[in-house]
N, C-alpha and C positions, 0 to 999 in steps of 0.2 A: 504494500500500500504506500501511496503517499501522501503527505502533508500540505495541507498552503495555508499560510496565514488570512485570518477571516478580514478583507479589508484594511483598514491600517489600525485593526486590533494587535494585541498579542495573542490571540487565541490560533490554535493551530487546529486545522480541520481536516480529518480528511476527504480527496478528492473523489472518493463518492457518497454519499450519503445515505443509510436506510431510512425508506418511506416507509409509514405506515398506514396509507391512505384505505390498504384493505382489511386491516384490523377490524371486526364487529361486527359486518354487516346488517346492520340499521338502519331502515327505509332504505333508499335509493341506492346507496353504498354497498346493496348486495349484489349490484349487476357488478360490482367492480370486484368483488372477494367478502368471504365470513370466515376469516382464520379467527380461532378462541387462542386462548394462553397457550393450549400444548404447543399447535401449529406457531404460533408467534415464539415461541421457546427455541425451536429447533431454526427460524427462520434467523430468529437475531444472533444465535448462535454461530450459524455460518456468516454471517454478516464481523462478527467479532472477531471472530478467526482467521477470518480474509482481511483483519486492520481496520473497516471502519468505526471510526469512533464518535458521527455525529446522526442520532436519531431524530427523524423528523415527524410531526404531529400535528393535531391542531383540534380547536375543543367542539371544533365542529365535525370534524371524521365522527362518522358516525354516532352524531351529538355527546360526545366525551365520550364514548364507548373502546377509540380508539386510544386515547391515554388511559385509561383505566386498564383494559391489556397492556398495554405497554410498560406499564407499572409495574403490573403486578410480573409479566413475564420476566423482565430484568432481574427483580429479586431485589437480593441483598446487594448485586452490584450496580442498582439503577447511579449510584452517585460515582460510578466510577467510568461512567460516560458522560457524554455532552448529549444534552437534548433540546428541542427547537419546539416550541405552540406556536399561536397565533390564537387571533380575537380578532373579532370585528361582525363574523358572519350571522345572521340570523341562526338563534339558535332556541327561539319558543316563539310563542304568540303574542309576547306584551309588547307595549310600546316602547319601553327600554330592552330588547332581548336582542337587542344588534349593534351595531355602530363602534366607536370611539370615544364615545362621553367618560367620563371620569368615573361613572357610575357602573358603566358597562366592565371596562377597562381595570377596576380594583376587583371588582365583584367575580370576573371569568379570570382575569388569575388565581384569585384565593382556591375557586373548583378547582381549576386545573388543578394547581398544587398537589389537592387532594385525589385528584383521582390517581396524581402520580405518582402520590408516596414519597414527596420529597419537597425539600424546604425551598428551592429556588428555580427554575427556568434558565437554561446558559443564553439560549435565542428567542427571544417575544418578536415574531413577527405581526402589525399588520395588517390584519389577513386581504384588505382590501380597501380602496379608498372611501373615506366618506365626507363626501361635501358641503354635511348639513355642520359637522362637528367643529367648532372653530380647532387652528391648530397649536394653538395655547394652550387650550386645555386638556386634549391628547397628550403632548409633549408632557403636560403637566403632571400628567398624573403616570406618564412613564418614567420620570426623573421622583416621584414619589415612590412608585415601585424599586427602581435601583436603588433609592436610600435605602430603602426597609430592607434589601437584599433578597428580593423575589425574583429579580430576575439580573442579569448580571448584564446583558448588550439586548439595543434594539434591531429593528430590522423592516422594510415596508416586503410588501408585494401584492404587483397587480399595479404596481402603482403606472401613471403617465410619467413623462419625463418632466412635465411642467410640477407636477406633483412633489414630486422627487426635490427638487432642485428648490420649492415655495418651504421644504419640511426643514430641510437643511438652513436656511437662511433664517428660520424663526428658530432654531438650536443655536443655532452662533451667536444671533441677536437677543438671546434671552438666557445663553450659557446652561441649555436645556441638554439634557445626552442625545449625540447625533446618532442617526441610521448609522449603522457599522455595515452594512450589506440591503442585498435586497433579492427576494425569491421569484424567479419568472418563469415562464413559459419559452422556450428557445430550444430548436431542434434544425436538423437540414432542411426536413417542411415549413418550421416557421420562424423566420431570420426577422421578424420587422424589428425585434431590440436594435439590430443593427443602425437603425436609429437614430435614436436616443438612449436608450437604455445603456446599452454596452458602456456608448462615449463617455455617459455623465458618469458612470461608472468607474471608470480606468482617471476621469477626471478630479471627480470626488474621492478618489483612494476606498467605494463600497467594495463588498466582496457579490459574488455572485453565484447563488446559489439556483439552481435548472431544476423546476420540477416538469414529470412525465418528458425525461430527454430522448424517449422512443417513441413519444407521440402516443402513448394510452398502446403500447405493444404494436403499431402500423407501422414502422423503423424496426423491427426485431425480424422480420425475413420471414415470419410466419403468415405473414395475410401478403400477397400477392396479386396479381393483375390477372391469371388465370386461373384463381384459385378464388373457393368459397370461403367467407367467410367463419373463421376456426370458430368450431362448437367453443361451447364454456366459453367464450373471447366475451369480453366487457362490449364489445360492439355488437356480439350477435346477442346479446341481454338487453338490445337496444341503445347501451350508453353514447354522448356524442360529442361527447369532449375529446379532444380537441377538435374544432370545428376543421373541414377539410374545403376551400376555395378551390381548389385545380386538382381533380383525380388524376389524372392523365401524368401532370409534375408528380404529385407524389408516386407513381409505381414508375415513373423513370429513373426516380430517387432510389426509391427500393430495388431498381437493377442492380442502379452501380454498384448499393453498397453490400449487394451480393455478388457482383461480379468479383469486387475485390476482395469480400471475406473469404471465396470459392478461393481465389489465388492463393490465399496466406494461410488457408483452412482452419479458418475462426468463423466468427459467427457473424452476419451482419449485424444484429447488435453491437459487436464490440466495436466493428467500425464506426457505427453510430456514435458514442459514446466516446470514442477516441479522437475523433472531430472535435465531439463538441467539447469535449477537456481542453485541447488546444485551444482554442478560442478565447480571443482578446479578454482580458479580466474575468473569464470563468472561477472559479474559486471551484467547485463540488457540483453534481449533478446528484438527482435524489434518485434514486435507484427502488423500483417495486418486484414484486413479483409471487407468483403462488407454490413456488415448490423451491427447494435448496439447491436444484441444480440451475435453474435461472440467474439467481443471485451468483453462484461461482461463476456464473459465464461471463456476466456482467461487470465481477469482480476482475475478471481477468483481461479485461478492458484496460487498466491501467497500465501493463505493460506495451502498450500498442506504440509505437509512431510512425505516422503517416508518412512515405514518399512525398515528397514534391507533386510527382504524378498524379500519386493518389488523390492527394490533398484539393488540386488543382480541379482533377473530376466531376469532384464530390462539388466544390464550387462553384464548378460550372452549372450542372444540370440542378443545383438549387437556388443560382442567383436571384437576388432581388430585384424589382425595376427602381432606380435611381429618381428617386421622386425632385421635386422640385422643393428648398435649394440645394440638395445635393447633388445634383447633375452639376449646377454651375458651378455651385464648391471646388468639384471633379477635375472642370476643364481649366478654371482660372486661380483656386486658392491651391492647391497643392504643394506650392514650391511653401509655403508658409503652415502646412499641417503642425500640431501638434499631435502626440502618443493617440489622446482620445478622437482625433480625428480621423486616423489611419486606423480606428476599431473600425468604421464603417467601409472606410475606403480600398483598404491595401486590398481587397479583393472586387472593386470596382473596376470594370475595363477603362471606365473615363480617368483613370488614378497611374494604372500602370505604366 
């Protein structure tokens, strides 16, 4: 396994992450997976044993169902890892049971805690923005959480880049705890962080952490362009996350990155995954899956580095189209790029 520091923290993380998004199966979260403790036991175990050392959660996987296994499956040594929530998402019916408010925000940590079996949070992400909640009092009551020692770093996700960058400015302006990272959605099917995201990223010193970096198992070489879709699959349970804009782009994706698993006699998953580790300010990708040999495969991803060729491929048949102003960025600002500006660019044809 390997290391990378979480953003311009000291915290060192490893570069893939276990999910636990299928922990419980509760309402909807059963088309995705229902592991109980035993299965979660055996799952984190390989997970442990292959070096990762950051688990990922959230109080809304299947409405705390998901930390409450995770809790309990860890044991005795849940404090001798790194674990990550979030808050933010609807999670009852009352008029406070979602958002950012201060009220939300003390209240779904305290549960959390509790369901975890443990006195602090190392990552509170989050979970999604909210536009009603001033960002004062968000901030506020997450720099009242770090006093108390409930959670130790923050983190956004889902966020915009204008988001991103309005949160950061009210931390500096009010000596609030800054974002240390932030958690997104980013695969070879969907590059738009390339963006914003990435840039503000590598510019602001966040770390970045990938959830679903095989795109809900559609990058893993199992679902195909001539093929049905896989029984038991989160998609044929109707799931539809992540949203797909261009089938045709995605299973030309899905060639290459079995033409070249086929070469190296790995899996296209790991190519998947070995991509996107490389990638400008990546920090970790969250890693899922229903049985221990998926996770070893996936864990074995970390030894991968791409060819040039490879690399190139894979860029090509996933490029983005150059929106407006980064086309003209492209043609005229280039000789003046900075680090975060070559996150979008260096695989731009208007750059090379």
């Amino acid at each position: 396994m390997k290391y990378r520091m979480l953003g311009r923290s000291g915290l060192k993380v490893s570069v893939l992450t276990m999910g636990t998004f299928t922990f419980g199966g509760r309402g909807d979260f059963a088309m995705t997976g229902s592991q109980g403790v035993p299965e979660a036991q055996r799952l984190i175990g390989a997970c442990r044993d292959g070096g990762i050392n950051l688990f990922d959660t959230s109080n809304m996987y299947s409405l705390g169902l998901s930390e409450e296994i995770l809790g309990e499956a860890l044991g005795e040594s849940r404090n001798d890892v790194l674990i990550s929530s979030k808050a933010r998402m609807r999670i009852g019916d009352g008029p406070n049971d979602e958002g950012v408010s201060r009220y939300h925000l003390m209240r779904e940590c305290e549960r959390s805690l509790k369901r975890l079996r443990r006195d602090h949070i190392d990552v509170y992400y989050m979970h999604e923005w909210d536009g009603t909640t001033p960002l004062d009092e968000m901030l506020s009551a997450l720099d009242s959480l770090v006093t108390q020692g409930k959670i130790r770093y923050i983190g956004c996700s889902n966020y915009s880049g204008w988001h991103i960058m309005k949160a950061l400015g009210v931390s500096d302006l009010k000596s609030y705890p800054r974002f240390v990272t932030q958690q997104i959605h980013y695969t070879l099917e969907a590059r738009e962080a390339e963006y914003e995201l990435l840039p503000i990223s590598v510019d602001q010193g966040l770390g970045v952490l990938i959830w679903s970096p095989l795109a809900a198992g559609l990058l893993s070489g199992a679902h195909r362009r001539d093929r049905p879709v896989p029984e038991g699959s989160r998609q044929a349970k109707g799931w539809t996350e992540p949203p797909i804009r261009d089938q045709e782009r995605l299973w030309t994706i899905v060639d290459a990155l079995v033409e070249i698993g086929d070469a190296r006699g790995v899996s296209a998953a790991q190519i998947a995954l070995a991509w996107a580790l490389e990638r400008p300010g990546i920090t970790s990708a969250v890693i899922g899956g229903q049985t221990e040999g998926q996770f070893k495969d996936n864990i074995a991803a970390v030894d991968i580095t791409l060819t040039d060729a490879e690399r190139q491929k894979l860029d090509d048949v996933s490029a983005i189209p150059m929106l407006y102003p980064y086309w003209h960025q492209g043609q005229f600002a280039r000789d003046r790029f900075s680090e975060a500006d070559w996150a979008l660019h260096r695989s731009n044809p208007y750059a090379r």
